[in-house]
N, C-alpha and C positions, 0 to 999 in steps of 0.2 A: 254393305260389304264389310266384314270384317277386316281390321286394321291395330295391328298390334304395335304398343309402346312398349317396350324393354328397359328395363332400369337395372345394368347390368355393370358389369366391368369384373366379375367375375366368372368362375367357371363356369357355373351353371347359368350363368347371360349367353353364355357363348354356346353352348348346349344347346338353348332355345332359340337362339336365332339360325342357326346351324339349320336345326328342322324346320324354323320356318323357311328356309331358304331352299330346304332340301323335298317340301309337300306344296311349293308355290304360294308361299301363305307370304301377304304383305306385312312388314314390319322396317320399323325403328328404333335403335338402341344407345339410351342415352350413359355414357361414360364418364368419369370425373377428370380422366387421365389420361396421357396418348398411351401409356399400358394398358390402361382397361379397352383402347379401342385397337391396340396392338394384337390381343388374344384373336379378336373376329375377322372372319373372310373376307377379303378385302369387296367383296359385292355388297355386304350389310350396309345400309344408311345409318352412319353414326354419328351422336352429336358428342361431343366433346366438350364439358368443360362443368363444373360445379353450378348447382340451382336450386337455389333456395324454394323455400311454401311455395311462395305465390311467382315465383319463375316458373315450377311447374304446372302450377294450373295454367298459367297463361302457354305454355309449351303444348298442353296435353289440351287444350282448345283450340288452337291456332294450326297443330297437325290434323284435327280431324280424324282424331284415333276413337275406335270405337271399346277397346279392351286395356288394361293397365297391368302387365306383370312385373311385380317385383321382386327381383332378382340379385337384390343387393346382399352384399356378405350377411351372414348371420350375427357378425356382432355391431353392426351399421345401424342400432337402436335410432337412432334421429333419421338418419335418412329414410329408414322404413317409416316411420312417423310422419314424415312431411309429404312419402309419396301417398300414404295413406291419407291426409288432411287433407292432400291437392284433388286426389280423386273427387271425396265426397263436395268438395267445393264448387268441382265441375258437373258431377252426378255423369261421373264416370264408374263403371267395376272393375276393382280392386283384388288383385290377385296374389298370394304370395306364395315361391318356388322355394323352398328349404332343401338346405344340404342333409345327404347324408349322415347321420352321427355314427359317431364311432366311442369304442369303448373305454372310457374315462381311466387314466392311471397316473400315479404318482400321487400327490399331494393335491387335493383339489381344491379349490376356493370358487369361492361366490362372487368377488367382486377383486379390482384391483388393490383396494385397500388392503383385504386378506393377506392380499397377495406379497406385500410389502411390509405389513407387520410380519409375515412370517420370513420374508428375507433378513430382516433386519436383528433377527434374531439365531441368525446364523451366519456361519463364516465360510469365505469362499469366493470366488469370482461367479458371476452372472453373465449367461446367455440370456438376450432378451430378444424372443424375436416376436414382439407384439407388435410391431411396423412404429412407423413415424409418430402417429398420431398418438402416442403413449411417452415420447421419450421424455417431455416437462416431467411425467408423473416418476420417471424412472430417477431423476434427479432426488425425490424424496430416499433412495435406498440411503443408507448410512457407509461413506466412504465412497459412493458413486462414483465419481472420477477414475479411482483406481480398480474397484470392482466390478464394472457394468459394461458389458461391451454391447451396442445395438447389433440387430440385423434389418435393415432396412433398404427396401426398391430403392433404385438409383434415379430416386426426382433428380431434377435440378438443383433446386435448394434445398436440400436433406443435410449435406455437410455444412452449411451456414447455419442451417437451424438447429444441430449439435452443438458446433463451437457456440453458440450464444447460448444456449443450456447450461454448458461446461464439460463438456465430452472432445479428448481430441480426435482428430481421422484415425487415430492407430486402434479406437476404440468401436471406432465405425464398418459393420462389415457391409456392403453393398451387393446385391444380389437379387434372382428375380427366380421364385420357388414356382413349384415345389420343390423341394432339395430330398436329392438322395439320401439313403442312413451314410454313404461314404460321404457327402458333400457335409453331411448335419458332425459326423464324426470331427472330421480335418476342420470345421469352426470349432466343435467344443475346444479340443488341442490348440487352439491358435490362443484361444484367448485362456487355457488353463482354466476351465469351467467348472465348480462344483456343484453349480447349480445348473439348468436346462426351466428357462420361463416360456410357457408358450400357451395360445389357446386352443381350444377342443375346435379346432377348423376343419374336422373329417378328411377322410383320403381324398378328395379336390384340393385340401390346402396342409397334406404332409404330413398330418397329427401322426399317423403310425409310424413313419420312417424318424419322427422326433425320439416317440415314443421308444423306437428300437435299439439307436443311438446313445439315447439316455442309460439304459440299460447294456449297451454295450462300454461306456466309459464308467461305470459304476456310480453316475454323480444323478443327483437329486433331481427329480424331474417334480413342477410346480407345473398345474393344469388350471388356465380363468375357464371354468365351466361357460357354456353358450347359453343363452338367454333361452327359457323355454316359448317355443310361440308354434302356431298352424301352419301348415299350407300345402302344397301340393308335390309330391314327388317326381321324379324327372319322367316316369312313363305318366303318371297324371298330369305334368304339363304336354306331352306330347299329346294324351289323347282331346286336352282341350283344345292345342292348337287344331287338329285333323277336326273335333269337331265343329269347333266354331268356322274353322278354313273352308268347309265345305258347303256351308250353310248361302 
């Protein structure tokens, strides 16, 4: 009987559980966060909570899952790594759903390093909306304090974890996207933005309505390019799910 793992918390987790829920296809989807299990319908079976290598394997042996899609953000490089390690460790198949990409603009770089020498060489206040998990690296900008303003989900300890960087709340926007170009506008103007930092997230995660924003306030838009990798599109995961579901 096929039995699907989802390794989601975003869009397209929610996409694919959606259709399994909606072709009778058995599945489980594991989240890092009660947002990521906040997106899915409240009938999905969701696990909740961060899992290392080998918590997954022992997860994806102990449910009795027969398939592994993963569904994690496109710039989630380790996590895709560890669901990929836990599989082959179980000698489970391995799947991966990619977002749509969307058309690259502004200034584009390779890595966050790029991304930072070329801040640092210009003047200006920063919009950063590259989430939580980058704000240490943001502290490298020159003059941070006064020029960096985050955009980050409203965890629990997101404004703890600012103030202990050195960023105050008035520098913290708190939000849960995708954001409109009116919503992406009214943040650049809050924080007097010359610059616009964001990644190539596709229209699941707002790159256009950034992108349009940027270009409606005349300030500098800075693109961290997406990791190039395989995997399956959202009508190829659907037609996996209907055909393995049927089987």
């Amino acid at each position: 009987m096929f039995k699907l793992l989802i390794f989601g918390g975003t869009t397209e987790g929610r996409l694919a559980a959606e259709f399994c829920e909606k072709s009778g296809v058995s599945c489980k989807v594991c989240v890092a966060t009660d947002y990521g299990a906040s997106l899915l319908p409240r009938q999905i079976k969701v696990h909740i909570g961060r899992l290392d290598r080998e918590q997954m394997a022992r997860f994806m042996r102990n449910g009795d899952f027969t398939h592994i899609l993963d569904a994690t953000h496109p710039y989630a490089k380790e996590a895709t790594e560890n669901i990929r390690a836990a599989c082959e460790s179980v000698n489970l198949p391995y799947y991966r759903f990619i977002r749509d990409r969307a058309e690259l603009s502004g200034d584009v770089v390779d890595s966050l390093d790029e991304a930072i020498d070329l801040m640092n060489k210009l003047d200006g206040n920063i919009l950063c909306t590259l989430g939580s998990k980058n704000m240490s690296e943001m502290a490298r900008v020159s003059g941070y304090r006064e020029r960096v303003w985050l955009r980050v989900l409203p965890a629990d300890d997101v404004l703890e974890k600012a103030r202990n960087i050195g960023f105050g709340e008035g520098h913290v926007i708190l939000g849960q996207g995708p954001f409109s170009v009116e919503q992406n506008n009214e943040h650049i103007r809050l924080c007097n933005a010359k610059i616009l930092l964001t990644k190539e997230s596709g229209s699941a995660g707002g790159y256009p309505e950034k992108v349009q924003a940027a270009k409606n306030s005349g300030i500098r838009l800075i693109t961290l390019a997406r990791p190039d990798e395989n995997g399956m599109t959202l009508d190829e995961v659907k037609k996996f799910i209907e055909r393995n579901g049927s089987e």
